[in-house]
C-alpha positions as CSV (number, residue, x, y, z in Angstrom):
1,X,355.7,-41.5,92.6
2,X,354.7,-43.7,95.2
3,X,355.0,-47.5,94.2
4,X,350.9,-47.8,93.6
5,X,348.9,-46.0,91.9
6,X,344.8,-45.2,91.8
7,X,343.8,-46.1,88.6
8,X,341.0,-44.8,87.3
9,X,339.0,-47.2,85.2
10,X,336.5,-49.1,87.5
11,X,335.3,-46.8,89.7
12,X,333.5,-44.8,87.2
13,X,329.4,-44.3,86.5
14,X,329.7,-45.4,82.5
15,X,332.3,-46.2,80.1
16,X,330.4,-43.4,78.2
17,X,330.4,-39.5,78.2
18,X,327.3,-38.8,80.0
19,X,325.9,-35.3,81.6
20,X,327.1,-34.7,85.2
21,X,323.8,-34.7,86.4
22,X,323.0,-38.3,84.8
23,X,325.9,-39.9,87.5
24,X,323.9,-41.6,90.3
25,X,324.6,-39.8,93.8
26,X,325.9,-43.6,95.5
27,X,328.3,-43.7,92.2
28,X,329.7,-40.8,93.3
29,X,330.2,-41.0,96.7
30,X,331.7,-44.2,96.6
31,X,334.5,-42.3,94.0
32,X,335.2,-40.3,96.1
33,X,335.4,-41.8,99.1
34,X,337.7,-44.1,97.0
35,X,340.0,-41.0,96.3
36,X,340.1,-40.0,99.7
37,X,341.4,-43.7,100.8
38,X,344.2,-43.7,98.0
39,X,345.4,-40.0,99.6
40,X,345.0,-41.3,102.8
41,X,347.7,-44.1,102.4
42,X,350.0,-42.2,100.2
43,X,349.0,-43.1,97.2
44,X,348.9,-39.8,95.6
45,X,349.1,-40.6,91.7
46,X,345.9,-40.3,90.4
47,X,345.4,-41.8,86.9
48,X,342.8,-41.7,84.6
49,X,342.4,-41.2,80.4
50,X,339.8,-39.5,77.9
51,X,339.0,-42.8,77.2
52,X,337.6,-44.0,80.2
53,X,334.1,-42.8,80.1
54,X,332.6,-41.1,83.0
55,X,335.9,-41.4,85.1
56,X,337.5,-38.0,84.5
57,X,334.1,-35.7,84.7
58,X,333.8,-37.5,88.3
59,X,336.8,-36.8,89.3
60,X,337.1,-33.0,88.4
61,X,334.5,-33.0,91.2
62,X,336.8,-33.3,93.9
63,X,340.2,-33.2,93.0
64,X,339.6,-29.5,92.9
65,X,338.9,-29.6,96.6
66,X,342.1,-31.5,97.4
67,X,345.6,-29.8,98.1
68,X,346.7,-29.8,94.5
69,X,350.6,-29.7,95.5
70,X,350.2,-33.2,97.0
71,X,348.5,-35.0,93.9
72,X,349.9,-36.3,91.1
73,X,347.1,-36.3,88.4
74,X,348.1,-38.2,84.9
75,X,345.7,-38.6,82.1
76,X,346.1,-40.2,78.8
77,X,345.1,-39.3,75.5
78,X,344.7,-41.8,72.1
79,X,347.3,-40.4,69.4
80,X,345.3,-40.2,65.8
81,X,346.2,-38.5,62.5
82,X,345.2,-35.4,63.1
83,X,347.3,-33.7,65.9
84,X,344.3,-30.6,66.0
85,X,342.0,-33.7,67.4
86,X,344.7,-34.7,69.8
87,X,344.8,-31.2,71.0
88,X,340.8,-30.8,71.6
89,X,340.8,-33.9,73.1
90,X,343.4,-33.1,75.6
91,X,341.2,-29.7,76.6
92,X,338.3,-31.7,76.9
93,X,340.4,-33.8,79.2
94,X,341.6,-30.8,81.4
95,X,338.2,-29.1,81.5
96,X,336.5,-32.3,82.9
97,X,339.3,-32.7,85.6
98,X,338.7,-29.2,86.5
99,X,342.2,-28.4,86.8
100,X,345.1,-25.7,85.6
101,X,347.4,-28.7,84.4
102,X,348.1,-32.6,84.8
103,X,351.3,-33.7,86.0
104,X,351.1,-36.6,83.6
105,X,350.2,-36.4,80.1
106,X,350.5,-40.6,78.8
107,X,349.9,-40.7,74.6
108,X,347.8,-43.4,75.3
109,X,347.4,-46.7,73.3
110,X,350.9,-46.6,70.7
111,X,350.0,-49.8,70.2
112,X,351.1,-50.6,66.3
113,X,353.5,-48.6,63.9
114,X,350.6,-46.0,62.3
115,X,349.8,-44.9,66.2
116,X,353.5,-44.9,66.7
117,X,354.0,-42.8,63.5
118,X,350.8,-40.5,64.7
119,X,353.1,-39.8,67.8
120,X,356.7,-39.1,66.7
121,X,356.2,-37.5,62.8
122,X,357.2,-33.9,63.1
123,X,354.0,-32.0,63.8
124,X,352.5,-34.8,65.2
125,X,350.9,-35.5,68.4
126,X,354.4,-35.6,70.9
127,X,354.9,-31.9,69.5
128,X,351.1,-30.9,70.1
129,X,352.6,-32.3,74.0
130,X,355.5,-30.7,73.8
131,X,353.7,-27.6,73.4
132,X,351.1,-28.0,76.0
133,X,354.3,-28.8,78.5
134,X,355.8,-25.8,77.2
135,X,352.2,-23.5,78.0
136,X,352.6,-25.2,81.7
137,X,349.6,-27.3,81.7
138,X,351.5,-30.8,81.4
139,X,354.2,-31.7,83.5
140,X,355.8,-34.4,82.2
141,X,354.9,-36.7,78.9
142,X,354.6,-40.4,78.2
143,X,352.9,-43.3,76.5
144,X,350.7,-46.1,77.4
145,X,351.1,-49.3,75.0
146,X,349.7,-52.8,74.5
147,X,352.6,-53.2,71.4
148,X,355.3,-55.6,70.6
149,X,358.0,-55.7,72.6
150,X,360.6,-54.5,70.4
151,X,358.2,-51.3,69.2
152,X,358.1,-50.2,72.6
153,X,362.1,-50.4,72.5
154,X,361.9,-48.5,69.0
155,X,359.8,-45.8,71.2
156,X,361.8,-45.6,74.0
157,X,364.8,-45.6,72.1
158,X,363.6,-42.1,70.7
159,X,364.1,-40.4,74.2
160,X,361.6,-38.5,73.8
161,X,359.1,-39.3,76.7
162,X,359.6,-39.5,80.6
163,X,357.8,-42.8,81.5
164,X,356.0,-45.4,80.1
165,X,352.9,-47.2,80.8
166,X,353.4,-51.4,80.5
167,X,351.9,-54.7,80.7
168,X,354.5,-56.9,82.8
169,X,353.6,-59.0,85.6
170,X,354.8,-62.9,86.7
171,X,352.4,-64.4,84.2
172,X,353.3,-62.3,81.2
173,X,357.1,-61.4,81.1
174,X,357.6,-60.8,77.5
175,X,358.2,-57.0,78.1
176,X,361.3,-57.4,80.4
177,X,363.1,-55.9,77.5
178,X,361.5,-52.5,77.3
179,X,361.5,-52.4,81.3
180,X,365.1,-52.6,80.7
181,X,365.2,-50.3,78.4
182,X,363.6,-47.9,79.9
183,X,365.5,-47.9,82.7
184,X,368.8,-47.1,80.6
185,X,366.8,-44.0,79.1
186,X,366.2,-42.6,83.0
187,X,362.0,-43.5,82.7
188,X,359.4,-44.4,84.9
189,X,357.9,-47.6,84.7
190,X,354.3,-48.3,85.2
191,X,352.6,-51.4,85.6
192,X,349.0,-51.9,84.1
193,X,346.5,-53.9,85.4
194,X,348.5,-56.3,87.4
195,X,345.8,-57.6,89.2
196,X,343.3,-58.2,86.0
197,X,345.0,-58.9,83.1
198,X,347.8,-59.7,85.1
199,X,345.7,-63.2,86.3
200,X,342.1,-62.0,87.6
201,X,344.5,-62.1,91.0
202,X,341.2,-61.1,92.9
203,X,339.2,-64.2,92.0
204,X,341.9,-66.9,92.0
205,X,341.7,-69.9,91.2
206,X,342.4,-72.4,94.1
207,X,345.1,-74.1,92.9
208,X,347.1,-70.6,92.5
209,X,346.3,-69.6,95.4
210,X,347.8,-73.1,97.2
211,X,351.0,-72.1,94.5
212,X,351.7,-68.9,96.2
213,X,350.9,-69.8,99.8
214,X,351.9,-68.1,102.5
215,X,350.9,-65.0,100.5
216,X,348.1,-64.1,98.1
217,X,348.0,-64.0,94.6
218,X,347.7,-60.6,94.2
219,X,350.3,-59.7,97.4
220,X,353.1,-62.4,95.5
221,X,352.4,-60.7,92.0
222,X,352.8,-57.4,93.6
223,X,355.6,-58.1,95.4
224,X,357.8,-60.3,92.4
225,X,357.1,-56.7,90.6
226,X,358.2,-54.5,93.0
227,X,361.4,-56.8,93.9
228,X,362.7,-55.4,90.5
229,X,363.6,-52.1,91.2
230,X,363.3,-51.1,87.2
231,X,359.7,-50.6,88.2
232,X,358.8,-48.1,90.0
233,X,354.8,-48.0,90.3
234,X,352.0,-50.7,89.9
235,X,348.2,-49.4,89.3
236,X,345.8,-50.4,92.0
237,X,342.2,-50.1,89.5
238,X,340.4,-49.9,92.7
239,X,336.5,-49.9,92.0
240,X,335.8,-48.8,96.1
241,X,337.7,-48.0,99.1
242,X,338.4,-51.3,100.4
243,X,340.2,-52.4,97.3
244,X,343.9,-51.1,98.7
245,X,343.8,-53.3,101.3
246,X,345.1,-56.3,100.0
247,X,347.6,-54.6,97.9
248,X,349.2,-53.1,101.1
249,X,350.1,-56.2,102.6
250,X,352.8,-55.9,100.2
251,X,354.7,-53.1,101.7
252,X,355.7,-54.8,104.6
253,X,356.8,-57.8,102.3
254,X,359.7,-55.6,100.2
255,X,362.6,-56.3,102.3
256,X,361.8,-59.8,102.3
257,X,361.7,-60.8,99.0
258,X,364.9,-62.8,97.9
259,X,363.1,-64.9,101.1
260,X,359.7,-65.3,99.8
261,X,360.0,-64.6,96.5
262,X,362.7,-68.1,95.2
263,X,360.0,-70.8,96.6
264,X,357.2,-69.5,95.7
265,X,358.5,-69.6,92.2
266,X,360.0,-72.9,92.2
267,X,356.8,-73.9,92.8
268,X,355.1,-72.5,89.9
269,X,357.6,-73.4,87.6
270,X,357.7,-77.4,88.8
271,X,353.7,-77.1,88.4
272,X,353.9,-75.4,84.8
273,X,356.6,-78.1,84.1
274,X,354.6,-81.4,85.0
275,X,351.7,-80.1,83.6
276,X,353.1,-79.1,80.5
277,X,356.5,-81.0,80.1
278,X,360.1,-79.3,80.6
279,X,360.8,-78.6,76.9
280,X,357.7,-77.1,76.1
281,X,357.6,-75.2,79.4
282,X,361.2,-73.8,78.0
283,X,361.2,-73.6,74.5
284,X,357.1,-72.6,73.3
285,X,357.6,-69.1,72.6
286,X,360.5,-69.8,70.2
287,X,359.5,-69.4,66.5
288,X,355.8,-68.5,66.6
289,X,354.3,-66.1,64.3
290,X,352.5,-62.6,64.9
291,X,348.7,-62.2,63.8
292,X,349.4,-60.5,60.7
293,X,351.6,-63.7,59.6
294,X,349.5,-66.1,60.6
295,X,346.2,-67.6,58.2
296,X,342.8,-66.0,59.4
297,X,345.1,-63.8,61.7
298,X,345.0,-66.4,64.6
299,X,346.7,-65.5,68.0
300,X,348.5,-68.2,67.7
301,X,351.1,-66.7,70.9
302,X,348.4,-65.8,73.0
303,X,346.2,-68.5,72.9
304,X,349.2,-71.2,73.8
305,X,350.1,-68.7,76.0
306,X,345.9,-68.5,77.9
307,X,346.4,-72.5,77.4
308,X,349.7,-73.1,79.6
309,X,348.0,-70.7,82.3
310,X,344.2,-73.0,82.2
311,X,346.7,-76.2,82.4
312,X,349.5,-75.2,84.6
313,X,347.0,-73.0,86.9
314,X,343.8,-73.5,86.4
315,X,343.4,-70.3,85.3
316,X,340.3,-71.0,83.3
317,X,338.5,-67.8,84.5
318,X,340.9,-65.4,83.7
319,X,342.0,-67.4,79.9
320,X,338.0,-67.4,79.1
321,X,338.4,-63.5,79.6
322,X,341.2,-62.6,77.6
323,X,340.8,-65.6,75.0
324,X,337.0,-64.7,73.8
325,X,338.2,-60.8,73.6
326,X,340.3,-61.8,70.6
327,X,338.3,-60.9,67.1
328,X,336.8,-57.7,69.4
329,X,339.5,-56.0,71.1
330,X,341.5,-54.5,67.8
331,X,345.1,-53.2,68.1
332,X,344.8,-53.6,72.2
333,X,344.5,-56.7,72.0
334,X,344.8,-58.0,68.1
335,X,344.2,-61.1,66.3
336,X,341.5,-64.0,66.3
337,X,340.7,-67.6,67.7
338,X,341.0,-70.6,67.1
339,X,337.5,-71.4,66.1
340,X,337.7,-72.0,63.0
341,X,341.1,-73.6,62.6
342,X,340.7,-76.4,60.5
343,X,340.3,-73.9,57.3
344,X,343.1,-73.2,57.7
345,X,347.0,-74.5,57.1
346,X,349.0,-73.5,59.5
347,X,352.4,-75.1,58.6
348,X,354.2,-72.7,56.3
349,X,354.3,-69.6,59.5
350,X,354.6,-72.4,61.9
351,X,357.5,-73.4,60.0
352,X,360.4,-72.0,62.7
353,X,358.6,-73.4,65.4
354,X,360.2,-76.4,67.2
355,X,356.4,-77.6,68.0
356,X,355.4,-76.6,64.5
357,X,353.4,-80.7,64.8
358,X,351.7,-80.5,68.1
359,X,350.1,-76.7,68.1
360,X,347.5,-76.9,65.7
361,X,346.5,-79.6,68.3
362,X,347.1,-77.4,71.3
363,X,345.5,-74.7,69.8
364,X,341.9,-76.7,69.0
365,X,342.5,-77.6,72.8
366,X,342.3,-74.1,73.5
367,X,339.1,-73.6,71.9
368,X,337.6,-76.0,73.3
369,X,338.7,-75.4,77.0
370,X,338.3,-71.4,76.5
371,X,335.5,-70.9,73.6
372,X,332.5,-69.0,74.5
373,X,330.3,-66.1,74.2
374,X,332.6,-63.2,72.5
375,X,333.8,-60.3,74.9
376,X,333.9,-56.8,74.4
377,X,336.8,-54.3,76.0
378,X,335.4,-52.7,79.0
379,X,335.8,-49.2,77.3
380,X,333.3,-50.4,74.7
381,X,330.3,-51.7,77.5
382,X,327.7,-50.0,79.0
C-alpha cells in the first residue's frame, strides 16, 4: 500500500446511480485524468464504495484500460440483515468497476452493534466475503467504521479482517486505541478523510494556519499521521488532478518529524490551553455521556468537542459543518444539537462529569456560535 490513497468520493458526476450515458463528458475527463495523476505518483490504491453514487460506474471506464497488476482497487459494501442483499450488492459493485476482482473488499459503515452483528453472526455478511475471497474475486477483507472506540476494539479483537478503515487525525484522537489494536492483530490502518472531517485542512482558518507555520495545515496533519508508523495509509479524496499536490509536500517531511512535529504542537496545545484553560483543556472528555444516555439524544461529546476547535482554532467553518449534520447524519454521525436544550435536564448523565455545572452553558454557547441551516451527508445530496 503506498502511504496515500485516491479516494473515491468527490470526484464523481452524482451521489446517485445514474445511466452512463447521463455523466457529463468534462465530469469524466476530469476523473480520469485524476486517476492517471494518483498512478502517476505512486499512488496506486484506488478506493471507492457502492455507496458513493456515480463513482464506481465512472471508474469501471478506465481502470479496465490500466495495467491491472499495478492497482490496488478496494470497494466497500454497507453490511444489512440479509447477507443475499450484501451479496447482489457486492456484484453490482464488481460489474460497475468492470473488473474480475477487487483487491479490497471494506464491510463498510459497522458503525453500532446491529451492523456489527450483521457482519460477524454465522451466515452473515463476513462469510458472504469469505466466500467471495474464496471464488477469487476479493483479495483481502475489511471494515470501514464511524463506531465507538471500544466497538472497533470488540471488531478487531475478532481477527477476522485484514485492515480497517478509521477516523484519526491530530484534531480527533479518540481512536488511538483501535489504531493500536490493530496493529497487535497484524492490520492495515487507513485513515479517512483527514483533510475534511479531519479540519476542512484545505480552507483553514488563519489562525491554524499561523499554528502550524512553517508547514500547512494539511502537510502538518499529514505528516503527525504518518510519524506514527501504526498507520500505514491516509486517503487523499481528491476531486481533480491538482489535488495531490499539497499532500506530497509531505513525503519529503517524514524523516524530519521528531523536528517539526514537537513545536508545532506545543503551539497548539498552549493556544487550546489559554483559550480554554489548562483543566478543561485536560480533563473535558472525562465522564460525558453517549447519545443514547443523554435527554433528546444530544451530542453532548461532539459538540464540546466542535466548541474547543471554534475557540481554540477558529475553526468555525469546519464546527458549522459537522455541528448542523447532527439530527441528519444517523449512525455515521449520531445524536442531535443543542437547540433545544433548555427542555431538557441534563444533570443526572452529566452526573460523572467533573464540569457537570459549566456544560449546559458551553453547550448553548455552541449553538449559538455553530447553529444554522441543517446539513445533509454528502451521500444523501444531489
Amino acid at each position: 500500500m503506498p502511504v496515500f490513497s485516491c479516494g473515491g468520493m468527490r470526484y464523481q458526476y452524482k451521489w446517485q446511480d445514474v445511466p452512463l450515458q447521463e455523466i457529463p463528458t468534462n465530469n469524466q475527463t476530469n476523473l480520469e485524468a485524476t486517476i492517471r495523476r494518483s498512478l502517476e505518483l505512486g499512488i496506486t490504491h484506488i478506493e471507492t464504495a457502492r455507496g458513493y453514487g456515480s463513482s464506481e460506474l465512472q471508474l469501471g471506464q478506465i481502470l479496465p484500460k490500466l495495467p491491472r497488476e499495478k492497482l490496488i482497487v478496494q470497494t466497500k459494501v454497507s453490511p444489512c440483515a440479509d447477507p443475499d442483499e450484501f451479496l447482489q450488492t457486492f456484484e453490482q459493485s464488481l460489474s460497475n468497476l468492470a473488473l474480475d476482482y477487487v483487491d479490497l473488499l471494506g464491510l463498510h459503515g459497522i458503525n453500532n452493534r446491529e451492523l456489527l452483528d450483521d457482519s460477524l453472526r454465522p451466515g452473515g455478511c463476513l462469510d458472504v466475503a469469505y466466500q467471495l475471497q474464496a471464488e477469487g474475486k476479493v483479495r483481502h477483507i475489511g471494515f470501514s467504521t464511524h463506531a465507538p472506540t471500544e466497538m472497533i476494539v470488540e471488531a478487531i479483537a475478532t481477527d477476522r479482517f485484514d485492515y480497517v478503515n478509521l477516523h484519526w487525525y491530530y484534531i480527533n484522537q479518540a481512536n488511538w486505541a483501535a489504531i493500536e489494536a490493530a496493529a497487535q492483530h497484524d492490520m492495515g490502518v487507513f485513515i479517512i478523510s483527514p483533510s475534511n472531517k479531519g479540519g476542512l485542512l484545505y480552507e483553514p482558518s488563519q489562525r491554524l494556519i499561523d499554528l502550524c507555520a512553517p508547514l500547512s495545515p494539511m502537510v502538518f496533519n499529514d505528516l503527525f499521521c504518518l510519524s506514527h508508523p501504526q498507520v500505514h495509509t491516509l486517503s487523499i479524496g481528491a476531486a481533480r488532478p491538482q489535488d495531490f499536490d499539497e499532500h506530497l509536500k509531505t513525503l519529503d517531511l517524514l524523516d524530519q518529524a521528531d523536528q517539526l512535529l514537537p513545536v508545532i504542537l506545543e503551539r497548539l496545545e498552549k493556544a487550546a490551553i489559554d483559550q480554554l484553560g489548562e483543566h478543561w483543556w485536560h480533563t473535558w472528555q472525562q465522564g460525558l455521556p453517549r447519545p443514547e444516555e443523554t435527554p433528546g439524544q444530544i451530542n453532548v461529546p461532539a459538540i464540546l468537542w466542535l466548541r474547543n476547535l471554534a475557540l481554540a482554532y477558529d475553526m468555525v467553518a469546519y464546527g458549522k459543518m459537522r455541528y448542523n449534520l447532527l439530527g441528519n447524519a444517523g449512525h455515521w454521525f449520531p445524536g442531535q444539537r443543542a437547540t433545544d436544550l433548555d427542555q431538557y435536564d441534563l444533570s443526572a448523565c452529566l452526573i460523572n462529569s467533573p464540569h457537570a455545572d459549566k456544560i449546559p452553558q458551553y453547550l448553548q454557547e455552541a449553538d449559538r456560535l455553530l447553529g444554522g441551516q441543517a446539513v445533509q451527508r454528502l451521500s444523501q445530496s444531489d
